[in-house]
Structure formats: structure tokens, C-alpha cells
C-alpha positions, 0 to 999 in steps of 0.5 A: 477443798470446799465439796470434801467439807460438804461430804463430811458434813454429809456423812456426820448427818448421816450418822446422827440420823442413823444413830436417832433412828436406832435408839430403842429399836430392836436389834433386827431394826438397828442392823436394817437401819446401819445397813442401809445407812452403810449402803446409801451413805457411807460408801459412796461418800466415805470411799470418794473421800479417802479416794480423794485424799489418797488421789491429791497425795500421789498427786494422780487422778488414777490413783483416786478411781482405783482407790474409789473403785476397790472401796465402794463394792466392799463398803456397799455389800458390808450394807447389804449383808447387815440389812440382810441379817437384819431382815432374817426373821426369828 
């Protein structure tokens, strides 16, 4: 239990970093930063967590990876499509 108290802290981090740097920013500035915020930090560490949690109450490892397999493509091309609108120019 001791590495999912890590990775929350990870991720609570991560977002009060992401929120700081997007305050007084424009809004092409703030889609560029969640994106990446969504690509690097939350979709691997939020799709191991509820992966994870899922994993310990079916009490299968399988379950886990099939969990963190289906959630982290999803989350990562999320990122990459708010980075993309963020770098579209005017």
C-alpha cells in the first residue's frame, strides 16, 4: 500500500504544478500545459492506480493489466489531443 500513497502524492503534485503554471496564461498555453500534464502524469500514474485497486478487489493480477492496458492509451491520446489544440495556431 505504500507505492499507491507515493503515486498520490505524485499526481497531487502534478496538478499543483500544472495548476501554477497555468494561471495568467493564455488559453492555447493552458491546453498545451493539462496536455502534457495529461500525457506524462496522469495517465500512467492514475491508470496503475485505479488498475491497481481494481486488480486487489478481483484479487487477480490479470484483471490489473487488462485495466491498466484499456486506460492508459485512452488517457495519453486525451493529452495529446489538448496539446494539439493548444498548438493550433490562430
Amino acid at each position: 500500500m505504500n507505492y499507491e500513497i507515493y503515486a498520490v502524492i505524485i499526481l497531487v503534485i502534478g496538478i499543483t504544478i500544472a495548476i501554477w503554471r497555468s494561471i495568467n496564461k493564455s488559453k492555447e498555453s493552458k491546453y498545451r500545459v493539462w496536455g502534457i500534464t495529461t500525457m506524462f502524469i496522469f495517465s500512467p500514474i492514475l491508470s496503475w492506480l485505479v488498475g491497481s485497486f481494481y486488480g486487489m478487489s478481483e484479487g487477480s493480477g490479470f484483471a490489473m493489466i487488462g485495466v491498466l492496458i484499456v486506460m492508459f492509451p485512452i488517457l495519453f491520446i486525451v493529452g495529446v489531443v489538448l496539446y494539439w489544440i493548444g498548438s493550433k495556431e490562430k
